[in-house]
C-alpha positions as CSV (number, residue, x, y, z in Angstrom):
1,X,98.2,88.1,34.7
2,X,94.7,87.6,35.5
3,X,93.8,83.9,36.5
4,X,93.1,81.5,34.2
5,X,90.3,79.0,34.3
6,X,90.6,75.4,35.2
7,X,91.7,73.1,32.5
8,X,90.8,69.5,31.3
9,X,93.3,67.4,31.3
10,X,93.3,67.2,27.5
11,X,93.6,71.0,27.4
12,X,96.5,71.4,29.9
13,X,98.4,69.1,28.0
14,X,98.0,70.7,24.7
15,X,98.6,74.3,25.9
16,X,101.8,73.0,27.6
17,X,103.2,71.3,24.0
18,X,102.2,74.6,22.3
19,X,103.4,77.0,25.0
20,X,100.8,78.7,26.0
21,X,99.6,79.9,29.7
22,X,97.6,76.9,31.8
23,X,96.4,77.3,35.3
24,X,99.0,74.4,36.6
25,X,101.1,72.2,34.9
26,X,100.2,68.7,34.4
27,X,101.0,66.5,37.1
28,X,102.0,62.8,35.9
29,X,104.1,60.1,36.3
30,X,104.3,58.9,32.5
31,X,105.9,55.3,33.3
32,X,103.9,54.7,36.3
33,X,105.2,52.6,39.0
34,X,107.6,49.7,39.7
35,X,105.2,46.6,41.2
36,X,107.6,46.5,43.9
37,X,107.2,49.9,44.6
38,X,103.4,49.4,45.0
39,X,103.7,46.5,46.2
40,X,105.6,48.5,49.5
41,X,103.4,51.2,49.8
42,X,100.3,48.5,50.3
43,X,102.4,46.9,53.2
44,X,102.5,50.8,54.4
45,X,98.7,51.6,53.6
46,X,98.3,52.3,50.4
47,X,94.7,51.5,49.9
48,X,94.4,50.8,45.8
49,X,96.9,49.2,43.4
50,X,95.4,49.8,39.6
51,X,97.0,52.4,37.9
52,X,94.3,54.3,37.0
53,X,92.8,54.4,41.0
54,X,96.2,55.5,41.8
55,X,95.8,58.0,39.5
56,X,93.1,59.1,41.1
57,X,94.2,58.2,44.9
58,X,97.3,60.6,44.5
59,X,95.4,63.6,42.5
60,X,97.3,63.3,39.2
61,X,96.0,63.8,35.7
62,X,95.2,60.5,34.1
63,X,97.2,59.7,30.7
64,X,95.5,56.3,29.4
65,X,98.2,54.9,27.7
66,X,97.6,51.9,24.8
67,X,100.6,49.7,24.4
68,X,102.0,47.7,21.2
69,X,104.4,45.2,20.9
70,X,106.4,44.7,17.3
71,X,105.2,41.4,17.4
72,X,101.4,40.3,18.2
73,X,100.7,38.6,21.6
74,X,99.8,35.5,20.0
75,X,103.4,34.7,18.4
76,X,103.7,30.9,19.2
77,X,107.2,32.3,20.2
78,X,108.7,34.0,22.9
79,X,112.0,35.6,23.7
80,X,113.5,33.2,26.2
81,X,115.1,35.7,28.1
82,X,114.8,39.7,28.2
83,X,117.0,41.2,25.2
84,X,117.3,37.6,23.4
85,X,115.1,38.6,21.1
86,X,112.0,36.1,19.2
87,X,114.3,34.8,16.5
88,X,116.4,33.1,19.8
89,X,113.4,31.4,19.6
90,X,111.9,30.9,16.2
91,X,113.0,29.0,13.2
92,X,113.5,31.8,10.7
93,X,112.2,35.3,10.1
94,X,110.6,33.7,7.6
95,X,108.0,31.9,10.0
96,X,107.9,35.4,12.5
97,X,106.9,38.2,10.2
98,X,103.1,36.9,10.0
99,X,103.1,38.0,13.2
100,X,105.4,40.9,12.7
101,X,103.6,44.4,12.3
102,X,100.3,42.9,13.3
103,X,99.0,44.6,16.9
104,X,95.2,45.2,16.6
105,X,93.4,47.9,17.5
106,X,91.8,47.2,21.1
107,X,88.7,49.0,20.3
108,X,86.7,48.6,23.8
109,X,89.8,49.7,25.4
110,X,90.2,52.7,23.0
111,X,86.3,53.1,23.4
112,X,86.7,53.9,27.1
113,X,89.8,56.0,26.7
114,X,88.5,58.4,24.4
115,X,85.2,58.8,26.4
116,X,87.0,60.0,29.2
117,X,89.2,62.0,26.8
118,X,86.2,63.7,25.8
119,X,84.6,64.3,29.3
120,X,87.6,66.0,29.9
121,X,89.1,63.4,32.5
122,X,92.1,61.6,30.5
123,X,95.0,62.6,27.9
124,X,95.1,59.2,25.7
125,X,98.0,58.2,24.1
126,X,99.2,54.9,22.3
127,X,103.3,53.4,22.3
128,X,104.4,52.3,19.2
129,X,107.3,50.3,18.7
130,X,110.4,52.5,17.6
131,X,112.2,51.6,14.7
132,X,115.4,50.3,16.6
133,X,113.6,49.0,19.2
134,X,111.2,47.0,17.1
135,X,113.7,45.3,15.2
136,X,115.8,44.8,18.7
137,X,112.6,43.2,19.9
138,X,112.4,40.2,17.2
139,X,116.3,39.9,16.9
140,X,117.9,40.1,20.1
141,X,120.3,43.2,21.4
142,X,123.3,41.7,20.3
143,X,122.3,40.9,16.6
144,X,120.5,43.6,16.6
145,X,123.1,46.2,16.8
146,X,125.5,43.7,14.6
147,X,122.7,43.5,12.2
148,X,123.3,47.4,10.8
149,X,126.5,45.8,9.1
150,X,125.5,41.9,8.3
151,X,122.1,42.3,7.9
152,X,121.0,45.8,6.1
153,X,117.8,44.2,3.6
154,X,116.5,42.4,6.8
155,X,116.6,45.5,9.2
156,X,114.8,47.4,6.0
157,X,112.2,44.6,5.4
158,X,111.4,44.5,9.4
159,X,111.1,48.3,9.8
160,X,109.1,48.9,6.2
161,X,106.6,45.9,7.8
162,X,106.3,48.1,10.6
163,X,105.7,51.6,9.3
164,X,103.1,49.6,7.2
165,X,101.4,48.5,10.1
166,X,101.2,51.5,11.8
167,X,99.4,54.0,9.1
168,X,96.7,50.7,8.7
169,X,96.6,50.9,12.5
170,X,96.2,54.6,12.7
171,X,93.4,54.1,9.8
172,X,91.4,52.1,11.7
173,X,92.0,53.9,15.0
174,X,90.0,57.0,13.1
175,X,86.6,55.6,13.7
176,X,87.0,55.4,17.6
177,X,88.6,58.8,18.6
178,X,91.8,60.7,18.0
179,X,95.1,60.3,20.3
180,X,96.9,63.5,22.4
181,X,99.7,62.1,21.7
182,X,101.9,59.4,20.3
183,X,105.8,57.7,21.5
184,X,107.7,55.9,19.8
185,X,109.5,53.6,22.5
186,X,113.0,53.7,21.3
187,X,115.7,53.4,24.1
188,X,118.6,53.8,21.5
189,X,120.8,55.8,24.1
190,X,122.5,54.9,27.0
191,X,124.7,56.8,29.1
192,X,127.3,57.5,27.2
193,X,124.7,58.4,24.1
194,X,123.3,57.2,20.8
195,X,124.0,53.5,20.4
196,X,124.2,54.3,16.7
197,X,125.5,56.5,14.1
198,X,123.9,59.1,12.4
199,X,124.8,57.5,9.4
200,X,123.0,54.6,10.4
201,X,120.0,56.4,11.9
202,X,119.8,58.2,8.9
203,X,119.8,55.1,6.9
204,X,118.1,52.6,8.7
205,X,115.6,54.5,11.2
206,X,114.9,58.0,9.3
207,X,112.9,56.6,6.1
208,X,110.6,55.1,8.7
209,X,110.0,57.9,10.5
210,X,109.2,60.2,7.6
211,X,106.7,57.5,6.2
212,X,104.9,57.6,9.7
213,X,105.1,60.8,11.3
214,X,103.2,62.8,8.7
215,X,100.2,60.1,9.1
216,X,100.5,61.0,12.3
217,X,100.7,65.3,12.4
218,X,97.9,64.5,9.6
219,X,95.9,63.6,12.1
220,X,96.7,66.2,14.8
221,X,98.5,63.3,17.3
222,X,101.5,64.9,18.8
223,X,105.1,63.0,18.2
224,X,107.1,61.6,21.2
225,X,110.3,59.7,21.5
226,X,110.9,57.6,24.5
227,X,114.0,57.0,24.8
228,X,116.2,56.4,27.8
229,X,120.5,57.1,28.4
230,X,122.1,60.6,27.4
231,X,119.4,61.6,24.2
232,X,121.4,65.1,24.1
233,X,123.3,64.1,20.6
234,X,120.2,62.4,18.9
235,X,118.3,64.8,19.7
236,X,118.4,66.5,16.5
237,X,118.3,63.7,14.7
238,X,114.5,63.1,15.8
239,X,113.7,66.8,15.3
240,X,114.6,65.9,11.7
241,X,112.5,63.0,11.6
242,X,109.1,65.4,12.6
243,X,109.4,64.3,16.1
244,X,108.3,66.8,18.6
245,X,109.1,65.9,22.0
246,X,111.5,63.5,23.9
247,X,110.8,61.5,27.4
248,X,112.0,60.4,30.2
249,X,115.3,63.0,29.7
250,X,117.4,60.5,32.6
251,X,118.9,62.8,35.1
252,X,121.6,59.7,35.8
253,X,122.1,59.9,32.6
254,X,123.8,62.9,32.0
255,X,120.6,64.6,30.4
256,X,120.4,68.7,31.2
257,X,117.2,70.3,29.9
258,X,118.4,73.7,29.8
259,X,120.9,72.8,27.2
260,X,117.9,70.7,25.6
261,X,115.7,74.1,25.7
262,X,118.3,76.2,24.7
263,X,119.3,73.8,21.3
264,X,115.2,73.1,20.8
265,X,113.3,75.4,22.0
266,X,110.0,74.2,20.2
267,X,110.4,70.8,21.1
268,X,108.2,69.1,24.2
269,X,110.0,67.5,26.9
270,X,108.6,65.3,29.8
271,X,110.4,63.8,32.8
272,X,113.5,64.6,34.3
273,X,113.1,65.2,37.9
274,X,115.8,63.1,39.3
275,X,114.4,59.7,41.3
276,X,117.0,60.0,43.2
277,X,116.8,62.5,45.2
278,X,112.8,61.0,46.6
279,X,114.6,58.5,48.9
280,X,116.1,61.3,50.7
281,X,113.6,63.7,52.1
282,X,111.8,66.9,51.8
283,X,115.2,69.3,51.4
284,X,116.3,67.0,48.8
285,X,113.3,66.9,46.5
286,X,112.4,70.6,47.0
287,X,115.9,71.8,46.1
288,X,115.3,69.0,42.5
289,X,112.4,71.0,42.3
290,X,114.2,74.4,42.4
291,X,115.9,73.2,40.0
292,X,114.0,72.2,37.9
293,X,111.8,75.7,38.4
294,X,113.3,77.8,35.6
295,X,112.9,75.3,32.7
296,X,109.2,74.4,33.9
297,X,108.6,78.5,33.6
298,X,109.7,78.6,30.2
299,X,107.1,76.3,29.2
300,X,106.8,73.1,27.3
301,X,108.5,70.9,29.9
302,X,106.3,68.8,31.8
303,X,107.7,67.7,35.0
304,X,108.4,64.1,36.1
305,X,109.6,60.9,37.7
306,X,112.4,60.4,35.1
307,X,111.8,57.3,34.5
308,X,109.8,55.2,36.9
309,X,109.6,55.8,41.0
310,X,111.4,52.9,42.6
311,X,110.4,50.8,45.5
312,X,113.6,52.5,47.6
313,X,111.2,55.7,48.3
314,X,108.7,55.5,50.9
315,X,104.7,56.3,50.7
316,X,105.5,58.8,53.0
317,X,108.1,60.4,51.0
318,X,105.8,59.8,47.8
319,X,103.3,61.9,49.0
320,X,105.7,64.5,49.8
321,X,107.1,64.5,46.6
322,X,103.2,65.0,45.7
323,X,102.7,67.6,47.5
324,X,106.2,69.8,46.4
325,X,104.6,68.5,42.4
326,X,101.4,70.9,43.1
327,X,103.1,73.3,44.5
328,X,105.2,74.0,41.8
329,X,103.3,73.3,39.0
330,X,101.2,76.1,40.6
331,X,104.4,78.4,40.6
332,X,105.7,77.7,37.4
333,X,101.9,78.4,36.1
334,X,101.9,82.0,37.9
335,X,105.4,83.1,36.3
């Protein structure tokens, strides 16, 4: 196969999701890094801390990611503790939804994104809120979850504020640029797998999905689902919904991409390169490499931290696993 010529970020990624030859694949860490694992690697010499230098510092393509939050920054209440929720907080729902459904487009910030996008420099992508973890973000985990059973027109009336958000988001995001790529931070799975039924997912989540997703393909913004634990069973259940690939696919977790590949063989996946084997040295992360070899040569698998590098592995050990990344996003390139 004659070479092929170097790629923009942009392109890479899109020939990856579509399965077609690139000169590498793309080398990323989606979730970035822990603080504290940045925060040792500046005690060992690390010269630059913002993620987009260390983007740069370490050689990897730059994916400018936009973040939003269910509810807008400005809320006058705060969960008091992670997974309590805003209503552990608030009065009523009643006094929250004005602020429900109401992120606004940062448009210097999506200004500067899509110029690099378009000098070829940056993938840019936006997070929306799922539509379990949305709702889990103004209730709380535990009346959350209860809420499929006690609380059914309340889950509806959060999730339809949200999708209606979204598409006037999306609307207003047209006159600045158009996205890569899209997730939907969801974390509905744990180890053990979906933390719902289908039933439910079909009920509560689905509608949601199909009002949004369309907006989004409309547009030609690719579909992700974040979501951490065993996705394996679910997994279906967002290929129904128009999604069109699934992150961080936790090793930990259970997660095996060739039985991912094998049941969804159109689908994109990201991640899965087991942070645990980068504490333990060079054998270790070449042979999770070897591993991971086959899947990355049957394309539309994009290699990974599976979920972010913790502050156990070394800048020494980083930059190995660095250097293995480039090597065999080279290899799986040349198959």
């Amino acid at each position: 196969m004659p070479a092929i010529a170097a790629m923009s970020v942009s392109e890479r990624f899109h020939a990856v999701c579509e399965g077609r030859p690139v000169d590498r694949l793309p080398m990323v860490e989606w979730a970035t890094w822990w603080g504290d694992t940045t925060s040792r690697w500046q005690q060992e010499g690390l010269p630059v801390s913002e993620r987009y230098e260390l983007y740069r510092h370490f050689g990897l393509d730059c994916w400018r990611q936009h973040w939003c939050c269910a509810v807008q920054w400005d809320c006058p209440w705060k969960a008091p503790r992670h997974g309590a929720g805003v209503l552990a907080a608030a009065p009523s729902y009643d006094a929250v939804e004005p602020f429900v459904g109401a992120w606004p487009v940062d448009r210097v910030a999506f200004a500067t994104s899509f110029a690099q996008q378009a000098a070829g420099e940056a993938t840019v992508w936006a997070t929306f809120p799922g539509f379990f973890w949305g709702a889990r973000e103004i209730l709380g985990i535990e009346r959350h979850l209860l809420s499929f059973h006690d609380e059914p027109e309340l889950l509806h009336r959060i999730n339809d504020r949200l999708a209606s958000w979204m598409v006037r988001f999306l609307d207003e995001l047209d006159a600045l640029g158009t996205l890569d790529f899209i997730t939907f931070a969801e974390d509905l799975s744990y180890n053990h797998g979906p933390m719902l039924s289908k039933k439910s997912f079909d009920t509560f989540l689905l509608p949601y999905y199909r009002r949004v997703v369309p907006e989004l393909k409309r547009r030609g913004i690719r579909v992700v689902i974040d979501s951490d634990g065993d996705i394996t069973r679910c997994a279906p259940w967002f290929a129904a919904a128009g999604i069109e690939g699934i992150l961080p696919l936790e090793r930990q977790a259970g997660v095996d991409i060739d039985v991912l590949q094998r049941s969804h063989p159109d689908m994109l996946f990201i991640g899965h390169y087991d942070k645990m084997a980068m504490p333990k040295g060079e054998a270790a992360m070449r042979a999770e490499f070897e591993r991971l070899l086959p899947a990355m040569r049957r394309g539309r698998f994009i290699p990974s931290v599976d979920h972010q590098t913790p502050p156990g592995v070394s800048l020494e050990n980083y930059r190995i696993y660095l250097r293995l990344l480039a090597e065999y996003a080279e290899r799986a390139a040349q198959a």
